[in-house]
N, C-alpha and C positions, 0 to 999 in steps of 0.2 A: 700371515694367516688371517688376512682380514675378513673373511665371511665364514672363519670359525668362530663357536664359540669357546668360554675358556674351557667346558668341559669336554670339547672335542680336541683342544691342544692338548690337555692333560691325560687322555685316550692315547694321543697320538705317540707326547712324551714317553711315556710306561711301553707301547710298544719298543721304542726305540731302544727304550736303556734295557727290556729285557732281550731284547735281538740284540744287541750289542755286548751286554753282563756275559749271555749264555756263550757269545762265540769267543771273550776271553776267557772264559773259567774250559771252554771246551779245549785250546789252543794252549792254557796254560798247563793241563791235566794231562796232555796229548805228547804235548814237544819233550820233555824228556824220555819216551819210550823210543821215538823215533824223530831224528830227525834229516832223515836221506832225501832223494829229489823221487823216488818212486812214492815217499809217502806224502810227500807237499804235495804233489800234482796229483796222486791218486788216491791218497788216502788207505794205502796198502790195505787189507785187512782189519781195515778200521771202521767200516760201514755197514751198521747193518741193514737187513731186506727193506725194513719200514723208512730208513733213515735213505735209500736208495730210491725207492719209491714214490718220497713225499721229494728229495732234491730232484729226480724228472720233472715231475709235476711245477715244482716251483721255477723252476729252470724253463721251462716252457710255458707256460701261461704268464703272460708278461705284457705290456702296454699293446702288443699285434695286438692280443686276445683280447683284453678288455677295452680298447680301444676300437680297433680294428674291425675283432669280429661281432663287437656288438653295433659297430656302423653297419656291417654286412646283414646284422640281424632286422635292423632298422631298411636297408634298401633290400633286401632278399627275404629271408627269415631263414625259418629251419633247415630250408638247403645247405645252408654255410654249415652246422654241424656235422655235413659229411667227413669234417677234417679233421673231427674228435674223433667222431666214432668209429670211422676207415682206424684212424690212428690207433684205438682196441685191439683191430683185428691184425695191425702191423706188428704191434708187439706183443703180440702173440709168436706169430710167425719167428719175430727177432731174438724173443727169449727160448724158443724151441729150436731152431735152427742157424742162427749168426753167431749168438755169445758165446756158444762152446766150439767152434774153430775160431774165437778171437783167443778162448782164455788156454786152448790148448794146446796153440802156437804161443803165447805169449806176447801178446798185442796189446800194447800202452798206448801207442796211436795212431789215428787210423794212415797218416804218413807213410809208419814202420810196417803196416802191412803192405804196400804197396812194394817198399822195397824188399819186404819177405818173398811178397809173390810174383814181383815183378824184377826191378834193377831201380837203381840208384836214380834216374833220370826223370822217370815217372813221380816217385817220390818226391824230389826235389820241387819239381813244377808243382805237383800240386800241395806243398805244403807252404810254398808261396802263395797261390793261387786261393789255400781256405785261412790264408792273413788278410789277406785282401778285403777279402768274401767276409767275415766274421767281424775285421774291424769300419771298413765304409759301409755295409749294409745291413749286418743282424745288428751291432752296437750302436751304429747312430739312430738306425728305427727304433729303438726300444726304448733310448733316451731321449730323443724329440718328441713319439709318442706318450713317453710316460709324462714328462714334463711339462707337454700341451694340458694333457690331460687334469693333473693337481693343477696348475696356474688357470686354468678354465674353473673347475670347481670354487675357487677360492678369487674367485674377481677378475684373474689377469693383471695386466703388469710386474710378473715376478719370476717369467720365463729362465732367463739366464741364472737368477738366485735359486730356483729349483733345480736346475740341471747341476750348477755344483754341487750344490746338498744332496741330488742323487750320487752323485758320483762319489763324494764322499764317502759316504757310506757303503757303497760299494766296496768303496778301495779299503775300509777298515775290514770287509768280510773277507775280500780277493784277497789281500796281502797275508790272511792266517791260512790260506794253505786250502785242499779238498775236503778237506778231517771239517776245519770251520765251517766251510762253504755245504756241506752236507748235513752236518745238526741243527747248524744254524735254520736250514730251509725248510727242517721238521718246524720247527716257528714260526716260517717264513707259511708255511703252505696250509697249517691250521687258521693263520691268521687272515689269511688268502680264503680258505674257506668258510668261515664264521663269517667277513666278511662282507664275502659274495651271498652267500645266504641269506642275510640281513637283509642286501639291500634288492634280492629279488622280490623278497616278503614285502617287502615295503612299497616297491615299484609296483608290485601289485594290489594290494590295498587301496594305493592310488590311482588305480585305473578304475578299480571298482569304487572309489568316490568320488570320481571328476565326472570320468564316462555315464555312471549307472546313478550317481546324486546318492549314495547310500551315504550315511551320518557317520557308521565306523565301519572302515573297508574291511573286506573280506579277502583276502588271499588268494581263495578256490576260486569265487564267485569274480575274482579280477581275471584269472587264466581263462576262466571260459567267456568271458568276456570279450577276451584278447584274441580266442579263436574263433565265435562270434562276426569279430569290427574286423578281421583280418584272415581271414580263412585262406586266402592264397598265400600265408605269411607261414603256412602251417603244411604246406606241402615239399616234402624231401625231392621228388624227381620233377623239373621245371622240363614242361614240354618246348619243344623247338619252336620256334618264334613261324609264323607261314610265310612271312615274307622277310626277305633279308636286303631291305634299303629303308631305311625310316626316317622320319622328322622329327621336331618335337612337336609338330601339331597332333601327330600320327598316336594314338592312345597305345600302341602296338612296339613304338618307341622305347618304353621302358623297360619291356621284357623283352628286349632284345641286349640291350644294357646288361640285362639279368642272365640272360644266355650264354655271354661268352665271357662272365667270370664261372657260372657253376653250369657246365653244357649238361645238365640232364642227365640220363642214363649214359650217354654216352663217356661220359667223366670216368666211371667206374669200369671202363675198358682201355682207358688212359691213361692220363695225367696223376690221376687220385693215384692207385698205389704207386707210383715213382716218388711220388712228393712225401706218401708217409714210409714210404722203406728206404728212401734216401733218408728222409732226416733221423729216423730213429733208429735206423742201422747202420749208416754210414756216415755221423755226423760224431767229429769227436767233442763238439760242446755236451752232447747224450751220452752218447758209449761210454764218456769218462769214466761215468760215475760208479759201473759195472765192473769196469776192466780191472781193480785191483780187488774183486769179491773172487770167493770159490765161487761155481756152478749153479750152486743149489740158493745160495744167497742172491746172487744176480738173476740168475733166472725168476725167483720170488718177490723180489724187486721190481725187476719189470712189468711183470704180471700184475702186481698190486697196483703199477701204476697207467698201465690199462686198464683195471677197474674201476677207477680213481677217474678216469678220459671219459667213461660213462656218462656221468656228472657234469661236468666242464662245460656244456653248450648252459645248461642251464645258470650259471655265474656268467657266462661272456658273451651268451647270444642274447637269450631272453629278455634284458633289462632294453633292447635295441628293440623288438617287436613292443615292449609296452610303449617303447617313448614314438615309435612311429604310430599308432593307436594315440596315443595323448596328441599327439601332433596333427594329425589330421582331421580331429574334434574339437582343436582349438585349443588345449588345452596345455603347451608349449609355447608362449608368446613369445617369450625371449630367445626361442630357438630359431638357427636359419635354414633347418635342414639339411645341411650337411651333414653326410652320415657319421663321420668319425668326431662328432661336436654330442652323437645321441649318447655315448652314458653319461658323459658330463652333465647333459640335460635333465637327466634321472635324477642322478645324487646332489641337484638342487632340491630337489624336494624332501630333502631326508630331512629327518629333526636332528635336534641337539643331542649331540652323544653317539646319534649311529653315524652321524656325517663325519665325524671322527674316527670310525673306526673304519666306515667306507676308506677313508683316507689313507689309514693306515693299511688295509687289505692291498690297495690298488699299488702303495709304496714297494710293500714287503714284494708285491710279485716283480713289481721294476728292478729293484734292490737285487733278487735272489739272482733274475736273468743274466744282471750287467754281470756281476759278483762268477756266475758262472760261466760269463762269456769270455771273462778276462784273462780267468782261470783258465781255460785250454787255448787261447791264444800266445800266453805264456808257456803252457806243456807245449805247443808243437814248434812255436822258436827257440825252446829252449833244449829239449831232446831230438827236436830235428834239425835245427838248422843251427845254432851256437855249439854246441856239444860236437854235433858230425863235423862241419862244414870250417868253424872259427875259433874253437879253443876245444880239439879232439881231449886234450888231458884234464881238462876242468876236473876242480874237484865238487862233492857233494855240496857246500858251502857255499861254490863260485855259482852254482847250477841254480839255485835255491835263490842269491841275491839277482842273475841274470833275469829269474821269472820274475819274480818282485818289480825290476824295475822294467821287464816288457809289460807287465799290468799298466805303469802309471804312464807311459809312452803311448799304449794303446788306448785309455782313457783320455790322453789329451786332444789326441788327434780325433777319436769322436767326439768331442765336444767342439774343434774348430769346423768339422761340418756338417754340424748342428746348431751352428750360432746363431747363425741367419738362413737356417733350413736349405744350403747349397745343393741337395740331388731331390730337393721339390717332392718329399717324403709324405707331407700335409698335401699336397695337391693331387697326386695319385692313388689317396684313402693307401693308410699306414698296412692292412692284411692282405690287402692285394699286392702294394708295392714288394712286400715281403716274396710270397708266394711266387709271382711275374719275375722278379729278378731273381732269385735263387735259383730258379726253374731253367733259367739258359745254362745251369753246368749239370745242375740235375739227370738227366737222360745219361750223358758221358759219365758220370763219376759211377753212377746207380748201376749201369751195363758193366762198367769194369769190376764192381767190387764183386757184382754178381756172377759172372761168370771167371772169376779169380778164384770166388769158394768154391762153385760147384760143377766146375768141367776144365781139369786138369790137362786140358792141349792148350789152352788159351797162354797168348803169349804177350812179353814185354811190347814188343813192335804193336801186338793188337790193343793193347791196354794205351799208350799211347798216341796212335789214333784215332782210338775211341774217345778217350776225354777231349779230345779236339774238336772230333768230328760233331759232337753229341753236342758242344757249344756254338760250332757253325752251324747247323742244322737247325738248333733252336733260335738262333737270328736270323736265318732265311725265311721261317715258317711266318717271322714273329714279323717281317720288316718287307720281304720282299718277294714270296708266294703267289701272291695275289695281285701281282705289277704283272709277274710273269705266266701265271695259269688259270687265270678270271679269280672270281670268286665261289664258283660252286666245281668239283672237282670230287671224284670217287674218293678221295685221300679228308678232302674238307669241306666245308663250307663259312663262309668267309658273311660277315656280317656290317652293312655300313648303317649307320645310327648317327644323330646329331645331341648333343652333349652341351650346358650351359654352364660354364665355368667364369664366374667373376662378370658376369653379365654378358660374356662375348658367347657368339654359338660357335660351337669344333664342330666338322664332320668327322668322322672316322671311320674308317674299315679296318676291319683285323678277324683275326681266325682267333675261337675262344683256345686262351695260352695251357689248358690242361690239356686239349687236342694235340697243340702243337707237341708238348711234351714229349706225350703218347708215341708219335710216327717217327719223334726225333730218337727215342728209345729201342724203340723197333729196328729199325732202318741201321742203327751204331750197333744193336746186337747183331745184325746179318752180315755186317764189314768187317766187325771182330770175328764170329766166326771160320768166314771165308780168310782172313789173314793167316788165320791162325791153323786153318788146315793146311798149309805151306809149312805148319814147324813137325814138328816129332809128337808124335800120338801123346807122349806122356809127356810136361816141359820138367824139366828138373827141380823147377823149382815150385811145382804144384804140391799143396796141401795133403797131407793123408787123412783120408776122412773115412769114418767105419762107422755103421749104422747105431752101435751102443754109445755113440755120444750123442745121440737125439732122440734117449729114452728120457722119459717121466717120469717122478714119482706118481704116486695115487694123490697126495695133495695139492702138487701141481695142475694133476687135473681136473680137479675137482674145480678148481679156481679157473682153470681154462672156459670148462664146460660151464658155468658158470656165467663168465662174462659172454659167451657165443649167447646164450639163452636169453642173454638181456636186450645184447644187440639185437638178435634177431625180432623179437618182441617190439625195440624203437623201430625198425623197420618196416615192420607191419603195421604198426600203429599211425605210421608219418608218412608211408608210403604217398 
């Protein structure tokens, strides 16, 4: 920790042994009420609303976000928070309409719904298909990012020695179970918040003392500043570029760049809701957390932690628009502009003490993610594919040691390619990589779950299919579209730009990937459809659903009405 000081070690220390104290006093308090494999993995009845709430949050805000989207904040700005704040209004939708056909079927993962509403087949592929997905893609980003990240802060040369110390730690949260991994994150996500807080305060301060020469910055007087030196940095809908061939000579060049990561208006008839109602509805590193609460608990859960997503651009975008502002005034020497190098560049300037705690916020969010990636990569090889498939009789005891040791198997393997950064995670900017490769199963999985809950002809043949097709589809769009139907087209329009990577110039053409999304989603719901009007009006093995499972209480709503009111307000305000 050589560009800590000791009072930022001793910050850091005290986080560690109390996240650590709290998850064995919670593990020790815990394990003799229960100790089955629905309570390890789920934390049966052990969770409450707040405790559900702040483990979303911490679970998701993780090296992408503070990494990732504060580079996004730095090359884009406020556009990128359309992925919080869509995300408000997904779980919204998910706590009022998903979680009571998971919890009233009795859905532990999202696997077992597949073979509830589908057959065995479905299931099986895709509960291969989200090991794959969870362990080479969501867990190695999170641990390259998080680990660039603190080894950037703190000098460099310590990459490899932070990656085990995250992992570590992880594996000391993942190995006690969901019970741990859920109290624990109440820690993880205050600490997360206190300090993201800190260091926006701070980041701003210092815009308003470099930028404006003021003697003791100002905070307020740093934001308006910010919007001031960057006013395009503050706009939510990015107009369409006029022309779609660029250079880097070409000034016109860089928003076009900007275009086909966040297409404007047109995202929001796309891509954007597939990407936040797949992940938070049909993602079982999220749902887990839900699935062993009543109703009323999960549903308040979620909720809380939509209003909680409010908040979040401001910790993960924000500190990215001041450091591009610092940067462009000169006032970044050491930086090279690369945007996923911009918070890093920030939390150089913190003092003694908060750089510390910055340290420890950035930790805890890495910490909670891995901690709870492990955690359902473990529940789905171990109730879906060991249990079913490779020892039907296991007992609770076998189930319990089987997860355990899928944690430590899956944290090796993301650390072997992450060693030496093998899927070039750093050179694709860490939130796009994220969002880009997710995004080819996306369409498929997102069409199936959706018309699985709510139109009862839909069939196994069609669910099948569709998660194939919906993957083909999105590597046509993404790869070879535009060889075969130009680049402008009633369906798209397809974007070429020149890009300077390591001193070499790329051209490139592509269709921005929320677009592709979009047609691929579309297009897998009209083949599932049409398959599926070939089966029996009713299939046998469709959901019963009746309208009083998607009533409200009055506090529920209140808290709905609420966060729409707030949303709508960032809308108008950022438009």
């Amino acid at each position: 920790m050589g560009n800590l000081a000791t009072l930022d070690i001793i910050i850091f220390l005290v986080y560690f042994v109390v996240v650590a104290g709290y998850g064995i006093w919670i593990y020790n308090r815990k394990k003799s009420a229960a100790t089955g494999s629905k309570d390890y993995f789920l934390a049966e009845g052990s969770l409450t609303w707040w405790a559900i709430g702040a483990s979303l949050i911490a679970s998701n805000i993780s090296a992408e976000q503070f990494i990732g989207m504060s580079g996004e904040g730095f090359f884009v700005g406020v556009a990128v928070a359309a992925y919080e704040w869509i995300a408000a209004l997904a779980l919204i939708i998910i706590a009022i309409w998903f979680i009571p056909i998971y919890l009233k079927n009795k859905i532990y993962t999202m696997p077992q719904f597949l073979e509830t509403r589908y057959n065995k087949s479905v299931s099986l592929i895709m509960a291969v298909f989200w090991l794959f997905l969870y362990v080479i893609v969501n867990l190695t980003s999170i641990l390259y990012l998080g680990a660039l990240a603190i080894d950037t802060l703190l000098g460099g040369g310590s990459l490899h020695i932070i990656m085990i110390g995250l992992l570590v730690m992880a594996l000391l949260i993942g190995l006690g179970g969901m019970k741990v991994i859920g109290y624990t994150d109440v820690i993880q996500v205050a600490v997360l918040i206190i300090g993201g807080f800190a260091t926006v305060y701070m980041a701003l301060q210092i815009v308003d003392q470099r930028v404006n020469g003021a003697a003791v910055g100002n905070a307020l007087a740093g934001f308006n500043t910010l919007i001031h030196e960057a006013p395009q940095h503050f706009k939510l809908m990015l107009d369409k570029p006029t022309t779609t061939t660029t250079t880097l000579a070409m000034p016109e060049n860089l928003n076009v760049q900007k275009y086909v990561v966040l297409p404007g208006l047109a995202m929001y008839f796309a891509g954007q809701w597939i990407v936040n109602l797949n992940y938070w509805g049909c993602n079982q590193y999220i749902t887990q957390r839900a699935l062993g609460a009543d109703l009323k608990t999960a549903r308040t859960g979620i909720l809380f932690a939509g209003f909680l997503k409010l908040f979040m651009p401001i910790i993960v975008m924000l500190p990215g628009i001041a450091a591009y502002v610092l940067y462009t005034k000169g006032h970044l020497p050491g930086f090279n502009g690369v945007k996923d190098g911009a918070y890093s560049a920030i939390l150089g300037f913190l003092p003694v003490g908060l750089k510390g705690l910055a340290v420890a916020a950035l930790t805890a969010a890495i910490v909670a993610s891995l901690a709870g990636k492990v955690n359902s990569i473990s529940t789905i090889f171990t109730l879906d594919i060991y249990k079913k498939y490779l020892k039907a009789d296991a007992t609770e005891i076998e189930m319990v040691r089987t997860g355990r040791w899928a944690i430590i198997i899956a944290m090796f393997v993301a650390l072997a390619f992450t060693w030496t950064d093998v899927l070039g995670i750093g050179g694709e900017g860490g939130f796009t990589f994220i969002q880009k490769y997710t995004g080819f199963i996306s369409p498929g999985v997102f069409a199936m779950f959706l018309l699985g809950m709510f139109w009862k002809r839909t069939t196994g043949t069609a669910a099948l299919v569709g998660v194939i097709l919906g993957f083909v589809l999105a590597i046509f769009f993404n790869s070879f579209a535009v060889e075969i139907f130009g680049k402008e087209t009633w369906l798209y329009t397809a974007f070429t730009y020149e890009k300077l990577e390591n001193g070499v110039v790329h051209t490139i053409t592509e269709i921005p990937f929320l677009i592709n999304m979009g047609w691929s989603f579309f297009i897998t719901i009209v083949v599932m459809i049409l398959i599926s009007l070939a089966g029996p009006k009713v299939n046998p093995k469709a959901f019963v659903i009746d309208a009083s499972m998607f009533k409200v209480d009055n506090r529920t709503l209140v808290l709905i009405v609420v966060t729409l009111l707030l949303l709508t307000a960032l809308y108008v305000r950022f438009w």
